[in-house]
PyMOL Python script that loads the backbone (N, CA, C, O; Angstrom):
from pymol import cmd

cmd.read_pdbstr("""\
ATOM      1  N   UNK A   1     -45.543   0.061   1.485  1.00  0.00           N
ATOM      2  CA  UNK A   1     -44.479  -0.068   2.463  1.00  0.00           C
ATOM      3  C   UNK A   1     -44.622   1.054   3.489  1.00  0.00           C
ATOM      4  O   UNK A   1     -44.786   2.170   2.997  1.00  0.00           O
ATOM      5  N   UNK A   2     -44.589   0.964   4.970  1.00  0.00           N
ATOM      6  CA  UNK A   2     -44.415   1.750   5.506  1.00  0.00           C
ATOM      7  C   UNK A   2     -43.417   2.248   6.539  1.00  0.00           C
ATOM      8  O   UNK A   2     -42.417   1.578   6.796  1.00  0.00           O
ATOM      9  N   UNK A   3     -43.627   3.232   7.046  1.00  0.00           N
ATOM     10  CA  UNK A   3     -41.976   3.665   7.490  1.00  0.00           C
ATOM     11  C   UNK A   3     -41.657   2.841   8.894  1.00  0.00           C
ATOM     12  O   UNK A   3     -42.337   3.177   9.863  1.00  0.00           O
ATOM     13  N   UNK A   4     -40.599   1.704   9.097  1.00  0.00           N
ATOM     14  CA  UNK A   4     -39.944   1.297  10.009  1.00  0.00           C
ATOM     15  C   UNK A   4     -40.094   2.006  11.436  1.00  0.00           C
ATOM     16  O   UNK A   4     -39.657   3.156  11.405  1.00  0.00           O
ATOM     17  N   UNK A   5     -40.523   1.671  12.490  1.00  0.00           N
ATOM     18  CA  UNK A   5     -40.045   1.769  13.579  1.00  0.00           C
ATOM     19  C   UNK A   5     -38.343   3.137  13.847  1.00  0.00           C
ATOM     20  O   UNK A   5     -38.164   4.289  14.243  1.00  0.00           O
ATOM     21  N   UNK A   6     -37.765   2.319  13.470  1.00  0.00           N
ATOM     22  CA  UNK A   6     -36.412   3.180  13.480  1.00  0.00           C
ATOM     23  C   UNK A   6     -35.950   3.927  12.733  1.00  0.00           C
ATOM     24  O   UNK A   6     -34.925   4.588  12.895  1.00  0.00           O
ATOM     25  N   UNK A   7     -36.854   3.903  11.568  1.00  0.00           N
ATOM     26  CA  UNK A   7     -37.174   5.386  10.515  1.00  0.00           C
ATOM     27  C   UNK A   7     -37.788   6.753  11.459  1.00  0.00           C
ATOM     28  O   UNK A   7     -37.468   7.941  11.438  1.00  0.00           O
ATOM     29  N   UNK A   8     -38.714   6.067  12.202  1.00  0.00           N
ATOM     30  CA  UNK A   8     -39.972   7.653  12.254  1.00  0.00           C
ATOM     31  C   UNK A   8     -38.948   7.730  13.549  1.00  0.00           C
ATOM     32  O   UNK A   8     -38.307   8.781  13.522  1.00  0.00           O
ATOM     33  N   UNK A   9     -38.579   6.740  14.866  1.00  0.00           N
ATOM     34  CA  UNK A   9     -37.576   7.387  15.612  1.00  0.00           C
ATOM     35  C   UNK A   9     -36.347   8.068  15.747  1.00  0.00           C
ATOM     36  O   UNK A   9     -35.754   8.440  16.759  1.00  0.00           O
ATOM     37  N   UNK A  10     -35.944   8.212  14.006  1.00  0.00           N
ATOM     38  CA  UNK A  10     -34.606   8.956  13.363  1.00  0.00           C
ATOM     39  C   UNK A  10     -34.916  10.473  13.290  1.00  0.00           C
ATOM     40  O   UNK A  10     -34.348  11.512  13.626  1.00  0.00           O
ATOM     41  N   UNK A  11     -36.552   9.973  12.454  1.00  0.00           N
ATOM     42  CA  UNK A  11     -37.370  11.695  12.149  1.00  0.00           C
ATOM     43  C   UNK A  11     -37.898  12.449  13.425  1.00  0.00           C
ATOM     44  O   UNK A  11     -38.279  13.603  13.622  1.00  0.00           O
ATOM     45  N   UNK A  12     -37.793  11.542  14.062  1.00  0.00           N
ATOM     46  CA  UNK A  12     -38.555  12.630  15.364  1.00  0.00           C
ATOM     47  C   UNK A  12     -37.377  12.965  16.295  1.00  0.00           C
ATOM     48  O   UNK A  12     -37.624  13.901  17.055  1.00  0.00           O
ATOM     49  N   UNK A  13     -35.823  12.273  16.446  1.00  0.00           N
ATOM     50  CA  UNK A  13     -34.716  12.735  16.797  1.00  0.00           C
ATOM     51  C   UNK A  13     -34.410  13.916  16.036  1.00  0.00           C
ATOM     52  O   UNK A  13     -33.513  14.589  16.542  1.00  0.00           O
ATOM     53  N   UNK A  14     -34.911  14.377  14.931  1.00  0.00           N
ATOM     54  CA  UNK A  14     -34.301  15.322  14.371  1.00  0.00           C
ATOM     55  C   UNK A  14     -35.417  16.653  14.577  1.00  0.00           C
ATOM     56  O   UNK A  14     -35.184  17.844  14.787  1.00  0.00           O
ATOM     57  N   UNK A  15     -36.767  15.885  14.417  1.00  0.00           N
ATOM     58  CA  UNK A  15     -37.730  17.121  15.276  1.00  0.00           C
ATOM     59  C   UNK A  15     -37.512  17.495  16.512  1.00  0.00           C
ATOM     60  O   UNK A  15     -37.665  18.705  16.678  1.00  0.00           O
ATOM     61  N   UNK A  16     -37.125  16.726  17.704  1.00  0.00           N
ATOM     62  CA  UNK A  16     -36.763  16.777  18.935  1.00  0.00           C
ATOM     63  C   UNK A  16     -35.634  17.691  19.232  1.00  0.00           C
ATOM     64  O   UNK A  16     -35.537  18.360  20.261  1.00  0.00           O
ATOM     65  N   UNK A  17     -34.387  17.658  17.784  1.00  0.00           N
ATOM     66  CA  UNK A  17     -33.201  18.349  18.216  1.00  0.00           C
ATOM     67  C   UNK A  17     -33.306  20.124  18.060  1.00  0.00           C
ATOM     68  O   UNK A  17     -32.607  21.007  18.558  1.00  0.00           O
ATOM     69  N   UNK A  18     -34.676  20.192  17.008  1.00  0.00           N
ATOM     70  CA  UNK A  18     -34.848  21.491  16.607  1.00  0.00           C
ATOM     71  C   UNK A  18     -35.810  22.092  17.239  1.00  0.00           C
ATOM     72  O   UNK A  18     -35.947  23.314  17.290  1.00  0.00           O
ATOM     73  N   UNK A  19     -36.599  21.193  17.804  1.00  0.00           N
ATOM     74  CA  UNK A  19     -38.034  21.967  18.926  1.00  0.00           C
ATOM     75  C   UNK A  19     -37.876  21.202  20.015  1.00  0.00           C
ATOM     76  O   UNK A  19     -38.680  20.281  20.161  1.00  0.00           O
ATOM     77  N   UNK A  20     -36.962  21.372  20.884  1.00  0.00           N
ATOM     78  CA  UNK A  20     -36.986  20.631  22.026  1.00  0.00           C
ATOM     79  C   UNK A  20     -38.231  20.624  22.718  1.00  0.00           C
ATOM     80  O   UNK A  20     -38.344  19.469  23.131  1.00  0.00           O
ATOM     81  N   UNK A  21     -39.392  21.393  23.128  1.00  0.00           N
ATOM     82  CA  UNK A  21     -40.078  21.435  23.724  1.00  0.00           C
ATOM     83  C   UNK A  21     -41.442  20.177  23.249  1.00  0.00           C
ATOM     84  O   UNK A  21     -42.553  20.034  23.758  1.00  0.00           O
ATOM     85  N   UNK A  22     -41.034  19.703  22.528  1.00  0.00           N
ATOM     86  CA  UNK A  22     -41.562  18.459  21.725  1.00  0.00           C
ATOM     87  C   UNK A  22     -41.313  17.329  22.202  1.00  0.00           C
ATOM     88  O   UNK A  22     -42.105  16.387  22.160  1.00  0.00           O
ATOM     89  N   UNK A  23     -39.809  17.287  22.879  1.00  0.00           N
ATOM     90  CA  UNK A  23     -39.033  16.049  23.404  1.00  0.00           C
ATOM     91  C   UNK A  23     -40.280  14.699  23.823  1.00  0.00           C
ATOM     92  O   UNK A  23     -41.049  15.100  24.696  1.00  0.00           O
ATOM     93  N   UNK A  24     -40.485  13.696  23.503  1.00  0.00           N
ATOM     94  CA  UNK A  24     -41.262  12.676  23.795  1.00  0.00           C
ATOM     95  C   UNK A  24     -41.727  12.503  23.522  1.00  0.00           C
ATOM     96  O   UNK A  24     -42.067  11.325  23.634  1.00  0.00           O
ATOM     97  N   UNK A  25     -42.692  13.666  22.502  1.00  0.00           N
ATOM     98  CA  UNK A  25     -43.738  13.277  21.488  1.00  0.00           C
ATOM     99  C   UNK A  25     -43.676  12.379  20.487  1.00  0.00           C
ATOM    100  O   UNK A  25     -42.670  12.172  19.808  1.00  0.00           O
ATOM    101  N   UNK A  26     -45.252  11.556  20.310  1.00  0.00           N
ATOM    102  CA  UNK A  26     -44.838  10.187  19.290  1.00  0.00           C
ATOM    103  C   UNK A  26     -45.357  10.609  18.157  1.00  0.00           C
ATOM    104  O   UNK A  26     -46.339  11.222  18.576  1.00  0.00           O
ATOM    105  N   UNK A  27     -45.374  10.690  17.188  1.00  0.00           N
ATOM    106  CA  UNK A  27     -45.887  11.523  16.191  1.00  0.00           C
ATOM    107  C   UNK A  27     -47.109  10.604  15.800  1.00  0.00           C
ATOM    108  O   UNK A  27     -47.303   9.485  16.276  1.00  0.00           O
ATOM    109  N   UNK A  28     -47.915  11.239  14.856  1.00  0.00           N
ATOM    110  CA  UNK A  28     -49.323  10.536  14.203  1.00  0.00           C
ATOM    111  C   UNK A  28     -48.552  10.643  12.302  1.00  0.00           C
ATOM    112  O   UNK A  28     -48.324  11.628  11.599  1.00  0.00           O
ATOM    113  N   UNK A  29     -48.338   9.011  12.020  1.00  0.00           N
ATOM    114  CA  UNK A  29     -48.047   9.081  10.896  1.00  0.00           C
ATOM    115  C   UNK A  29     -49.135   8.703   9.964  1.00  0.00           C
ATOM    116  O   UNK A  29     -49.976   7.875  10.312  1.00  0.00           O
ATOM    117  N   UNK A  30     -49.163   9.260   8.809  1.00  0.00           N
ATOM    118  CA  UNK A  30     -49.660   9.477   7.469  1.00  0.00           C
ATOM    119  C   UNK A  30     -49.266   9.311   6.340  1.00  0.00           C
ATOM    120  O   UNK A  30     -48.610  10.211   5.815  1.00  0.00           O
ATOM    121  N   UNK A  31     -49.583   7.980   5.555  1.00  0.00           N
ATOM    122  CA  UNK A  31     -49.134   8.120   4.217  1.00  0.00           C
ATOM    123  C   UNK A  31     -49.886   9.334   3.346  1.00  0.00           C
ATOM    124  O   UNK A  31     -50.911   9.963   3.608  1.00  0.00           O
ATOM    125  N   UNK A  32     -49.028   9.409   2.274  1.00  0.00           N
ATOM    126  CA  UNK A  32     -49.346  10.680   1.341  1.00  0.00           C
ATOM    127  C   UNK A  32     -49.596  10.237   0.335  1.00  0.00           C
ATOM    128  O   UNK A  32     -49.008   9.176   0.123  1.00  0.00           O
ATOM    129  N   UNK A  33     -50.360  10.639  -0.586  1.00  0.00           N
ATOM    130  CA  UNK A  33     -50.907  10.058  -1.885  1.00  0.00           C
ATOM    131  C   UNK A  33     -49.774  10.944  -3.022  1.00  0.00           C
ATOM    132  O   UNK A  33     -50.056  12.118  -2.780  1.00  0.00           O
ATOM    133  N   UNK A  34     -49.024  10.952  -3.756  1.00  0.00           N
ATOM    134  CA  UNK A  34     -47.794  11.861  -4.304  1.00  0.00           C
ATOM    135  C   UNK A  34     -48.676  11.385  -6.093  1.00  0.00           C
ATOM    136  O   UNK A  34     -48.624  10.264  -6.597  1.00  0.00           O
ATOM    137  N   UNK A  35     -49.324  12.487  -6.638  1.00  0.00           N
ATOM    138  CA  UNK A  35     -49.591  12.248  -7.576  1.00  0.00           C
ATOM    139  C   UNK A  35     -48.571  12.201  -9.246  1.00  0.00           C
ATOM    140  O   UNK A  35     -47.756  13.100  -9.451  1.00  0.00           O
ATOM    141  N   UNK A  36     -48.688  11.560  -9.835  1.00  0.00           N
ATOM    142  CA  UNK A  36     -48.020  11.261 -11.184  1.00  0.00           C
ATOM    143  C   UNK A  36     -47.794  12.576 -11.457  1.00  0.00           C
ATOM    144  O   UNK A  36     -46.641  13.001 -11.382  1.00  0.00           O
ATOM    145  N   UNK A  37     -48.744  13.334 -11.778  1.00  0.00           N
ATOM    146  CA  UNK A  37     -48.401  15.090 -12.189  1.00  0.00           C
ATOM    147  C   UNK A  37     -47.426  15.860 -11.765  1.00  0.00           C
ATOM    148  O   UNK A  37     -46.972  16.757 -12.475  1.00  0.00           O
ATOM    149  N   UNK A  38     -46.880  15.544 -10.265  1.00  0.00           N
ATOM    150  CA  UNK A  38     -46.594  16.300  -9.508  1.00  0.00           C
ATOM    151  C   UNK A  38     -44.577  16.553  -9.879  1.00  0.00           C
ATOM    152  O   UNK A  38     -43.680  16.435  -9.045  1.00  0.00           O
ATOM    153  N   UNK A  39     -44.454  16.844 -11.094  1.00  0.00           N
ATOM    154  CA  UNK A  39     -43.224  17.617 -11.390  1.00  0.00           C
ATOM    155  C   UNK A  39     -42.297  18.119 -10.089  1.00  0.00           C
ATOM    156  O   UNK A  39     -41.073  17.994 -10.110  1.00  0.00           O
ATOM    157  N   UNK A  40     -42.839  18.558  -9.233  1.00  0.00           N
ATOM    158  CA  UNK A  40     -41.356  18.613  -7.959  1.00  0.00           C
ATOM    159  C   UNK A  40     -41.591  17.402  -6.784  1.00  0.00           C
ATOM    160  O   UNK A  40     -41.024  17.336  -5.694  1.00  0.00           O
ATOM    161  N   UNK A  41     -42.442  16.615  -7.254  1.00  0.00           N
ATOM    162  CA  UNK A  41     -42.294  15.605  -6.057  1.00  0.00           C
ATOM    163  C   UNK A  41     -40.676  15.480  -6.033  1.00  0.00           C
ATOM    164  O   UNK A  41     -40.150  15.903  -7.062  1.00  0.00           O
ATOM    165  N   UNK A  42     -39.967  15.074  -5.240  1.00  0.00           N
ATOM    166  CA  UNK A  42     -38.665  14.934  -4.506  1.00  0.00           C
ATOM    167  C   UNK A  42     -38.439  13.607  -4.008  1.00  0.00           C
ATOM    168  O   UNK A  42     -37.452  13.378  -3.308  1.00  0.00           O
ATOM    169  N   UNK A  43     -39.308  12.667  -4.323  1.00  0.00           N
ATOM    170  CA  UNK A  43     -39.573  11.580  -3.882  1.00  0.00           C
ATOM    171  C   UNK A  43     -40.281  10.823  -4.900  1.00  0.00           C
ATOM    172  O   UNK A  43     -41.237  11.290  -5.519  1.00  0.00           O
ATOM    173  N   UNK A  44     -39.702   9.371  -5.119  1.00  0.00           N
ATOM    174  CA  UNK A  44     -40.007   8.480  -6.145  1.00  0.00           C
ATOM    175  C   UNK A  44     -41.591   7.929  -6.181  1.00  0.00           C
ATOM    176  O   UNK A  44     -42.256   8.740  -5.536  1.00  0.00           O
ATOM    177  N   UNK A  45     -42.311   7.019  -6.614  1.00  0.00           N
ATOM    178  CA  UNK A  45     -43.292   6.819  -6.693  1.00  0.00           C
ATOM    179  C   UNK A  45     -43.756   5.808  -5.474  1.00  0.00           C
ATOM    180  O   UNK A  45     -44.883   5.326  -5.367  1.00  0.00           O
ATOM    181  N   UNK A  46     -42.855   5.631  -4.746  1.00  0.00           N
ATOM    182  CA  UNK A  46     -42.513   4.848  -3.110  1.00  0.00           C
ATOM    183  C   UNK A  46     -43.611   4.973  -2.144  1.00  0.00           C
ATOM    184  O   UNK A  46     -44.246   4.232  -1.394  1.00  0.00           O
ATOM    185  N   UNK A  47     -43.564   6.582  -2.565  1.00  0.00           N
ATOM    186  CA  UNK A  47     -44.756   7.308  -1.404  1.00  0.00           C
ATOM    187  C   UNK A  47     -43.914   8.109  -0.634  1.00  0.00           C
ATOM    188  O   UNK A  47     -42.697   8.116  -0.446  1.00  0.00           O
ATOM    189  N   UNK A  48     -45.014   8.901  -0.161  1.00  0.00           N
ATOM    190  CA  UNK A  48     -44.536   9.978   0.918  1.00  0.00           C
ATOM    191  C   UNK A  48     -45.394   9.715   1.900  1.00  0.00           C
ATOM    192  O   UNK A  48     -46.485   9.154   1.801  1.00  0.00           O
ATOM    193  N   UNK A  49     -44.747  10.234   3.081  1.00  0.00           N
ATOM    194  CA  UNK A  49     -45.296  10.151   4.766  1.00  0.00           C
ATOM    195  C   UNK A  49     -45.323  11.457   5.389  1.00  0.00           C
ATOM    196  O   UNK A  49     -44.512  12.381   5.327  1.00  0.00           O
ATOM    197  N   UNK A  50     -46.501  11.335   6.048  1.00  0.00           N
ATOM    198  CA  UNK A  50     -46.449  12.683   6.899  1.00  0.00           C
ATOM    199  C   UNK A  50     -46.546  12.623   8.428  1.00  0.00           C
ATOM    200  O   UNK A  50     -47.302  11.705   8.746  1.00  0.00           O
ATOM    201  N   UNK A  51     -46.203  13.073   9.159  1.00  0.00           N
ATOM    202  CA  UNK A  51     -45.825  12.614  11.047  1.00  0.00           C
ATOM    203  C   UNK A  51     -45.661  13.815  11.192  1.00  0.00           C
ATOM    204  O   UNK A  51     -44.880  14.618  10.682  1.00  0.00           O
ATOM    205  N   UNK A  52     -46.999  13.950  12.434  1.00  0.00           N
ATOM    206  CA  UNK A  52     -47.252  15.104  13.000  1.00  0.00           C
ATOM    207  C   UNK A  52     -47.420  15.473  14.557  1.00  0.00           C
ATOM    208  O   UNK A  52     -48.367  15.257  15.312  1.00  0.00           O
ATOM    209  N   UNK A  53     -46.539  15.921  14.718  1.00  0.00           N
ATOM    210  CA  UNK A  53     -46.504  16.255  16.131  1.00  0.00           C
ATOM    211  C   UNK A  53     -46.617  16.859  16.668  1.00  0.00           C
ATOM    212  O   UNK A  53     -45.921  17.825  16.357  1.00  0.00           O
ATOM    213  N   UNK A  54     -47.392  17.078  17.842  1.00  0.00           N
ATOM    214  CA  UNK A  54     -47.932  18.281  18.859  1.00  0.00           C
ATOM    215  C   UNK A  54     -47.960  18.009  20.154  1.00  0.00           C
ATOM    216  O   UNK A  54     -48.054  17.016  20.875  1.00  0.00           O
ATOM    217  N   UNK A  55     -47.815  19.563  20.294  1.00  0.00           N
ATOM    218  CA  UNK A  55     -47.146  19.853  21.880  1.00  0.00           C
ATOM    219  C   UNK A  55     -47.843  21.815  21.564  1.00  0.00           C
ATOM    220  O   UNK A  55     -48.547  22.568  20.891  1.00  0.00           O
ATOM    221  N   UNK A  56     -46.670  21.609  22.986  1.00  0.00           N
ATOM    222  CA  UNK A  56     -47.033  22.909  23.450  1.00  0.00           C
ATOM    223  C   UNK A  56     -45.742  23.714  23.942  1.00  0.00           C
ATOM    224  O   UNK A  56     -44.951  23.155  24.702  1.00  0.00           O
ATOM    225  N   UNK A  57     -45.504  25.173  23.462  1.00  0.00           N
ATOM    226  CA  UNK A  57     -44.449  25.645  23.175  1.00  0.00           C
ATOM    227  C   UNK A  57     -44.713  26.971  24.430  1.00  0.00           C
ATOM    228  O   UNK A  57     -45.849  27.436  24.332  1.00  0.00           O
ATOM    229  N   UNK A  58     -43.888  27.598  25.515  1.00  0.00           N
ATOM    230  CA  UNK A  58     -43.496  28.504  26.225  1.00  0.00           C
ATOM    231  C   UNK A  58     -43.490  29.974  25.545  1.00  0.00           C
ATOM    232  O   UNK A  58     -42.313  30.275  25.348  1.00  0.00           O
ATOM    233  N   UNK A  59     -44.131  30.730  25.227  1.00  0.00           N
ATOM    234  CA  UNK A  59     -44.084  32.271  24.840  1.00  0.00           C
ATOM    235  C   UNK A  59     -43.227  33.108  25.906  1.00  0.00           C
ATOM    236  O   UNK A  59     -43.138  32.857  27.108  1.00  0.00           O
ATOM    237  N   UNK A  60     -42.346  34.626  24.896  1.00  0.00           N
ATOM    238  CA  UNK A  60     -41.531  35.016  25.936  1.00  0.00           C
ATOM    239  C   UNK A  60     -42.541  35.376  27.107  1.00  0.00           C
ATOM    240  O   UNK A  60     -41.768  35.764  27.984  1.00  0.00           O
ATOM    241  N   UNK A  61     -43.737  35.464  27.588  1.00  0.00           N
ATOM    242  CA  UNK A  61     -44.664  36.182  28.126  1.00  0.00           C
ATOM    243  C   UNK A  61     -44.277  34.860  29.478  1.00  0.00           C
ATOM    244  O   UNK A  61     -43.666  35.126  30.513  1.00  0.00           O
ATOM    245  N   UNK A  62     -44.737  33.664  29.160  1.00  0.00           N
ATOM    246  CA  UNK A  62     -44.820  32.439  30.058  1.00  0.00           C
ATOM    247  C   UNK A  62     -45.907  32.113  29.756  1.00  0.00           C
ATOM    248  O   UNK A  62     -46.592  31.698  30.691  1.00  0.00           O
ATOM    249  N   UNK A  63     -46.635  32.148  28.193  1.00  0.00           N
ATOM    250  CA  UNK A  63     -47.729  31.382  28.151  1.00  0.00           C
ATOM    251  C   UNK A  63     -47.696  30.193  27.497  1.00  0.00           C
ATOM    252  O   UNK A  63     -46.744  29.668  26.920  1.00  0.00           O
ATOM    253  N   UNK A  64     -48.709  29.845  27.619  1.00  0.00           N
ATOM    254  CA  UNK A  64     -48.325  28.129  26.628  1.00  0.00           C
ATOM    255  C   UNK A  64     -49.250  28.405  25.102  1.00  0.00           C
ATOM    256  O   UNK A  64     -50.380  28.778  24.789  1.00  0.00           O
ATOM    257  N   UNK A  65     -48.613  28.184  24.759  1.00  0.00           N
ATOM    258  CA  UNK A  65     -49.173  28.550  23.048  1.00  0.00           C
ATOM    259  C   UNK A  65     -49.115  26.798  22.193  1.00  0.00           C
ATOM    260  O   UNK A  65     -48.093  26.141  22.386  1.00  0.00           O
ATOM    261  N   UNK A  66     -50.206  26.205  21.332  1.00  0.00           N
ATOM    262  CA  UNK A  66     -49.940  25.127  20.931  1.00  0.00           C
ATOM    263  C   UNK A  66     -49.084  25.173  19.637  1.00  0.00           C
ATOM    264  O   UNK A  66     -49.266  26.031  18.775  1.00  0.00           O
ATOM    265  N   UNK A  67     -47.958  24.016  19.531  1.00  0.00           N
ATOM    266  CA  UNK A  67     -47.117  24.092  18.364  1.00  0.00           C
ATOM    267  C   UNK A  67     -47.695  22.409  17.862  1.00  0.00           C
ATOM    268  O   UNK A  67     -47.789  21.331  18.448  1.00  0.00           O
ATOM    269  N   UNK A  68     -47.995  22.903  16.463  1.00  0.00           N
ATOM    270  CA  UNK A  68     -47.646  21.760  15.509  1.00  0.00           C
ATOM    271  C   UNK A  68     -46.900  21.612  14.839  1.00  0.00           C
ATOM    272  O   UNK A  68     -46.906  22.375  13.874  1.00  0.00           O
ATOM    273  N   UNK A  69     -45.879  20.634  14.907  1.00  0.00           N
ATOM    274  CA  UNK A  69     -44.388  20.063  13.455  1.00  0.00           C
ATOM    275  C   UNK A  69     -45.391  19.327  12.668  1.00  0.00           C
ATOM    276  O   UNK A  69     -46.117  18.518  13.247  1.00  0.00           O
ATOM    277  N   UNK A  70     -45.479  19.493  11.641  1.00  0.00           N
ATOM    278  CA  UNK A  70     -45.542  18.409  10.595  1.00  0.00           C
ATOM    279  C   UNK A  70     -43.894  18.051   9.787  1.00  0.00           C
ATOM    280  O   UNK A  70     -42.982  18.874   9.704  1.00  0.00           O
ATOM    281  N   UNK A  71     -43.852  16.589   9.248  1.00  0.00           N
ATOM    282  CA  UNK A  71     -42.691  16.418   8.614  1.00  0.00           C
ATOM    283  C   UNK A  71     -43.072  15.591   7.239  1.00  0.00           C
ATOM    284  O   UNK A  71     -43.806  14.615   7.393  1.00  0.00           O
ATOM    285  N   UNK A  72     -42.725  15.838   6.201  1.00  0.00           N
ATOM    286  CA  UNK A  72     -42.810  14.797   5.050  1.00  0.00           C
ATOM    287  C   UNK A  72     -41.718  14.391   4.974  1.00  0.00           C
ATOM    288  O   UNK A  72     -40.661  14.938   5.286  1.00  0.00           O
ATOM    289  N   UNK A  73     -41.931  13.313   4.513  1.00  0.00           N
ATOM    290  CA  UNK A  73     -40.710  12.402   4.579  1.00  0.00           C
ATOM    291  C   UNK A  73     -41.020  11.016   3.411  1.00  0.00           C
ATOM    292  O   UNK A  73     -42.030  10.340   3.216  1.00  0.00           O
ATOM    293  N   UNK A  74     -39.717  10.994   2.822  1.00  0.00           N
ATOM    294  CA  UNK A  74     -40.236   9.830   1.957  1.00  0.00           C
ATOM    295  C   UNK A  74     -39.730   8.321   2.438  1.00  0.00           C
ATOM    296  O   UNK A  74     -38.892   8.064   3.303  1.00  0.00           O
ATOM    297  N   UNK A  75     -40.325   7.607   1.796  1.00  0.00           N
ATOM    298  CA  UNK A  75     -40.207   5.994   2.189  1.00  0.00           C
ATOM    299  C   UNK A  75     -39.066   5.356   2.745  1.00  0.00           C
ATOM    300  O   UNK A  75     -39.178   4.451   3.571  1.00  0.00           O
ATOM    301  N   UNK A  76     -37.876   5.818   2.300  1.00  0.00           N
ATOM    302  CA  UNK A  76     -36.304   5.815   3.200  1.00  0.00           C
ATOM    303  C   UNK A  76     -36.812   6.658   4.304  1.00  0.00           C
ATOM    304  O   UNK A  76     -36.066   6.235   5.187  1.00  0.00           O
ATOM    305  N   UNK A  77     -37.338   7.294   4.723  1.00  0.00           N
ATOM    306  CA  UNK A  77     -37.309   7.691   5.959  1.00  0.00           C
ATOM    307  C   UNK A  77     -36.435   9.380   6.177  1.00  0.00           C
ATOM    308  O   UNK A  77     -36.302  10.135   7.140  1.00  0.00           O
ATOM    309  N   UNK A  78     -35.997   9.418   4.772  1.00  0.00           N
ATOM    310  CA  UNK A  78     -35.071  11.288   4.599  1.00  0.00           C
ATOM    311  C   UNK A  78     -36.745  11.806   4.662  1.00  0.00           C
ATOM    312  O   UNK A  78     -37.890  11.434   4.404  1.00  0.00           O
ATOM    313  N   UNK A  79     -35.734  13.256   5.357  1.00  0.00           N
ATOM    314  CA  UNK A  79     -37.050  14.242   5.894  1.00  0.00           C
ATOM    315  C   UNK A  79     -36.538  15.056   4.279  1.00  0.00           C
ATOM    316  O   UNK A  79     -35.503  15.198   3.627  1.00  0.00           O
ATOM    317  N   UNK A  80     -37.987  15.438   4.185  1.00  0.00           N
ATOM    318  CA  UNK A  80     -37.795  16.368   2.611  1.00  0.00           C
ATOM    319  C   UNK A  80     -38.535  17.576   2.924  1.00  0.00           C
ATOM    320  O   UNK A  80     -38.408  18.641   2.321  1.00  0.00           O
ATOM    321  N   UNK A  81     -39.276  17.366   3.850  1.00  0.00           N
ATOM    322  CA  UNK A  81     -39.928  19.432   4.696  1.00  0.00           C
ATOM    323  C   UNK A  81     -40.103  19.416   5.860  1.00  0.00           C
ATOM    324  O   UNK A  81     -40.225  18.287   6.335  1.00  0.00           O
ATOM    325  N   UNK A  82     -40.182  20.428   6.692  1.00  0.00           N
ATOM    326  CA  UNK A  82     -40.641  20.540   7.936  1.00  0.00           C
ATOM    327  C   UNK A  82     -41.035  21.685   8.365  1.00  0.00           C
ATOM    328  O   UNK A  82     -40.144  22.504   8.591  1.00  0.00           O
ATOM    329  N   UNK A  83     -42.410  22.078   8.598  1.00  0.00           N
ATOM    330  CA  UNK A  83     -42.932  22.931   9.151  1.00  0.00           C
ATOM    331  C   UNK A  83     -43.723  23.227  10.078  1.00  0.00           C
ATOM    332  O   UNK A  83     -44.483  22.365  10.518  1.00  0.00           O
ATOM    333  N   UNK A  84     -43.717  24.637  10.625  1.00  0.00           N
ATOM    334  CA  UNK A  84     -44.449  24.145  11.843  1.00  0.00           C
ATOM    335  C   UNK A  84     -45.697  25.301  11.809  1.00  0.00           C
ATOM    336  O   UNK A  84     -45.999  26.051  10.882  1.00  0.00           O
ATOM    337  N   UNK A  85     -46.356  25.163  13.253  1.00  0.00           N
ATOM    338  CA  UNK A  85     -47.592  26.292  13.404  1.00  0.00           C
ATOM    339  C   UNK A  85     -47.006  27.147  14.016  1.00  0.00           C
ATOM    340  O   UNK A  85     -46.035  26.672  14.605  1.00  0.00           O
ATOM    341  N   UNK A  86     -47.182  28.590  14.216  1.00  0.00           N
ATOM    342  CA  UNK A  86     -46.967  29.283  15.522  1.00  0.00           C
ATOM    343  C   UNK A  86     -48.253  30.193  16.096  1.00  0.00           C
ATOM    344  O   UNK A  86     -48.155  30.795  17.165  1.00  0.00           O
TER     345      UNK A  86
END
""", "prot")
cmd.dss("prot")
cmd.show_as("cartoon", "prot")
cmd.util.cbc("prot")
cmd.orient("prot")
């Protein structure tokens, strides 16, 4: 199963609200392979997704520095991490 249309545009409203400088970006989604072992998976055997987005972020200087969000997210479409590059 993979994530709906109006799933990944929920997850990237919520990347958008926290890194504005992202605003428009479409993300590159990724299913995740969530192995049987994996004791803190947070997410059922459904699968996990990963949507990654990049842009480019303003330094106090005025330089442009590249930012990557990644987000996991499971098959409902709830964000379960989000991190970024700096």
């Amino acid at each position: 199963m993979a994530l709906k249309k109006t799933q990944v545009d929920t997850i990237a409203q919520t990347v958008y609200r926290r890194y504005p400088e992202l605003g428009g970006v479409t993300p590159q989604v990724r299913n995740q392979v969530v192995g049987a072992a994996s004791a803190n998976a947070k997410s059922p055997a459904g699968g996990q997704y990963l949507l990654t987005f990049s842009g480019k972020a303003m330094t106090a200087s005025g330089k442009a520095m590249p930012r990557v969000v990644r987000v996991t997210a499971d098959a409902n479409g709830r964000v379960l991490k989000i991190s970024t590059s700096h």
